[in-house]
N, C-alpha and C positions, 0 to 999 in steps of 0.2 A: 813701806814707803813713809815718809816726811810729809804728814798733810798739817797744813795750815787750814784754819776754817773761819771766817769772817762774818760773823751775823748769830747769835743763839738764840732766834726766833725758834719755831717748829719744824724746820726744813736742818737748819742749820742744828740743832740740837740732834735732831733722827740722826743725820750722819754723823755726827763726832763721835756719838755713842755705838752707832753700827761699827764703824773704822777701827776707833782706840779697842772695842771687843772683839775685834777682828785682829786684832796685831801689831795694827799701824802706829807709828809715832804720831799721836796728833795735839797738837796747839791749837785754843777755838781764844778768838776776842769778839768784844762786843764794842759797842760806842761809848761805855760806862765803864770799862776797866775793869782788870781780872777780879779784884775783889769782887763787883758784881754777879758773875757768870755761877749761876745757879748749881748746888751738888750734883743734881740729876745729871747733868751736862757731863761732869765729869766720873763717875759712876766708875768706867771701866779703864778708868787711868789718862785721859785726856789732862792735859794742862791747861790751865786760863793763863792768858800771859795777852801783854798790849798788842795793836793791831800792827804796830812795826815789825816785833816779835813775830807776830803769825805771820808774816811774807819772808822772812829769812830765812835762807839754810833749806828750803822745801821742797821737794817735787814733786806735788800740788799744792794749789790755792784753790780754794773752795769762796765761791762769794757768795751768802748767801742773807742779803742787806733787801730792804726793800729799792726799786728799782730807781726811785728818782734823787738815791745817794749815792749810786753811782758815781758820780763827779767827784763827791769826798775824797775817796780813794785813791784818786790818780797821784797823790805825792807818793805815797804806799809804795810806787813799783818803778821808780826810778833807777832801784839799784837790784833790782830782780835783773835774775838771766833769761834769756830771751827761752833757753831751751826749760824752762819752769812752765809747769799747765798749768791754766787758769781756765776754773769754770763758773760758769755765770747761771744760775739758777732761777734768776729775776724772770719776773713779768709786769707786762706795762700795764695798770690800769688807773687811767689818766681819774676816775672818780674816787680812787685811794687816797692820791697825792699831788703833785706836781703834774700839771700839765709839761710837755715836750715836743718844742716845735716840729723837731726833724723827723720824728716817727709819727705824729700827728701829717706831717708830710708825705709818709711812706718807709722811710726808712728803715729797716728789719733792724727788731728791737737791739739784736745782740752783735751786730754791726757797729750799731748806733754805741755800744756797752765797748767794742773794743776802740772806738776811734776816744771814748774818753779815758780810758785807762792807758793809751797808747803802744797798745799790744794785742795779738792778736788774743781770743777766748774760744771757750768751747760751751754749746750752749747744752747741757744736761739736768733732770732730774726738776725742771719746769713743767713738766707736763703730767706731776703727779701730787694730786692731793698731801697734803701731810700725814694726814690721817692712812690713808694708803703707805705710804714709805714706813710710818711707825709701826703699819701691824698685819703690814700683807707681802712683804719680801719672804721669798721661798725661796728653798734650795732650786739649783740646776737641776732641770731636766723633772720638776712637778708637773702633773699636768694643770695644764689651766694659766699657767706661772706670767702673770703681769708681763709686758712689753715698755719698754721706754723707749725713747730715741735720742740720739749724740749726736749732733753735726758740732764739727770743725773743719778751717780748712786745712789744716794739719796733718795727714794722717797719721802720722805718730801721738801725737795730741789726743787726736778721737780712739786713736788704740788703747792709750793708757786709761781714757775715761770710761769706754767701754765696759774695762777692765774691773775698777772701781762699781761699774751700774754691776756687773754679773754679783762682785760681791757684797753689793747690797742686800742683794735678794731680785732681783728684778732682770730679764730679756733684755738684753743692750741692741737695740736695732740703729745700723748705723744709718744716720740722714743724711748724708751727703755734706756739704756744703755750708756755711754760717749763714750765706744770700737764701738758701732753703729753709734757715731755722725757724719763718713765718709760717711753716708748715704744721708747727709743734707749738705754736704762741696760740694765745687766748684767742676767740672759744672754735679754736680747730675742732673736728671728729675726733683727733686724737690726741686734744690735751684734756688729761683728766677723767678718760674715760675706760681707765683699767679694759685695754685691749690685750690680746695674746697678738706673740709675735705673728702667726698667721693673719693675723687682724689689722696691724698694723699697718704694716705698709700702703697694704688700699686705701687706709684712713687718711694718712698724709697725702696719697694720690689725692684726692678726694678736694684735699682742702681750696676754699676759695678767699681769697685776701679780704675782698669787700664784703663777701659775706659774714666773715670772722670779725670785721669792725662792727658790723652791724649787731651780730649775734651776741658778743663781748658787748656791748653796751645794754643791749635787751637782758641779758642774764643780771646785768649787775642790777637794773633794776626790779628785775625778777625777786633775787634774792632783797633788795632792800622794804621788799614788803611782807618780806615773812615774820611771822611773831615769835617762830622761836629758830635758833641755830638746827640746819639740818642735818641730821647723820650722817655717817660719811656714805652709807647705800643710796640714803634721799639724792644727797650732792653728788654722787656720780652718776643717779638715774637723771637729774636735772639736765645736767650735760650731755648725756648718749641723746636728749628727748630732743633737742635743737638737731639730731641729724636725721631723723625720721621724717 
């Protein structure tokens, strides 16, 4: 496939390097221009090329910007086809950046993501560590093998992203719905907490909205009193410990 990828933070780098090793045509842009876009990034044959660049000609779009740039983007996909996936990666965390009234209101974060892009998305690959994506995707059928989840309302959409989670290395557990994708946002049971597909799902059953705001603001402050960055075991035992 044609994947465009938008963002070479830690998320955004994992996949362009999983993909273009994997086969896939992929173009990655940043907010700084191809000349920026670090070797690593393109390792196994990824292209840097500008952010108009990376939404042409694709069948996927990969967004993976911090969340409250969103907005930026929307001249981006004027001239995209409607049948082009787009997946949205992002999570709200209003102590990162920009506060957001409508999801501050309620609004499910990736709702909120498609009404400002003005196209429908799919919400994938938010519910895992970076550090996870970069060094715990397994083949099909390991045991133990990580769970994600994919809602779209698409199903076509949520098929092809699936598709992508399997060959990341990771359990593509479909979540229904984009209005369910608050099942899988910050600080669910099951974001972040390197579940097995058997695990999953009860996870997301599980989730409770107000709880998850609450939790999501107790963890950041959690985290903002540690003295040193925690491992990626610390930081998913951190997470599992808010559902006990």
């Amino acid at each position: 496939m044609k994947l465009g990828i938008i963002g070479t933070g830690p998320i955004g780098t994992s996949l362009a390097r999983t993909f273009s090793a994997g086969g896939h045509e992929v173009q990655v842009a940043n907010s700084r221009g191809p000349e920026t876009v670090d070797a690593a990034v393109l390792e196994f044959g990824a292209l840097a090329v500008t952010a108009r660049e990376a939404v042409q000609a694709k069948d996927v779009i990969i967004l993976s910007v911090p969340f409250a740039r969103i907005p930026d983007l929307a001249g981006l996909f004027a001239a995209v086809p409607a049948e082009t996936v787009v997946i949205d990666t992002s999570n709200y965390f209003p102590q990162l950046g920009v506060r957001v009234d409508a999801v501050e209101s309620g609004q499910v974060e990736s709702l909120w993501v498609a009404e400002q892009l003005g196209r429908p998305v799919v919400k994938a690959w938010n519910a895992a560590l970076a550090g996870t994506l970069q060094t715990r995707g397994r083949p099909a059928g390991t045991l133990g093998r990580i769970a994600l989840p994919v809602a779209a309302d698409s199903d076509e959409a949520r098929r092809v992203a699936m598709r992508l989670m399997e060959e990341s290395g990771f359990d593509p557990y479909d979540a229904g719905v984009l209005a369910d994708s608050w099942r899988q946002q910050p600080m669910t049971p099951a974001y972040c907490t390197e579940l097995s597909l058997e695990d999953l799902e009860p996870a997301l059953a599980a989730a409770d909205r107000s709880r998850a705001l609450r939790d999501r603001d107790r963890q950041m402050s959690r985290f903002a009193t540690l003295t040193a960055m925690p491992t990626l075991d610390e930081a998913v035992e951190l997470n599992r410990s808010l559902h006990r």
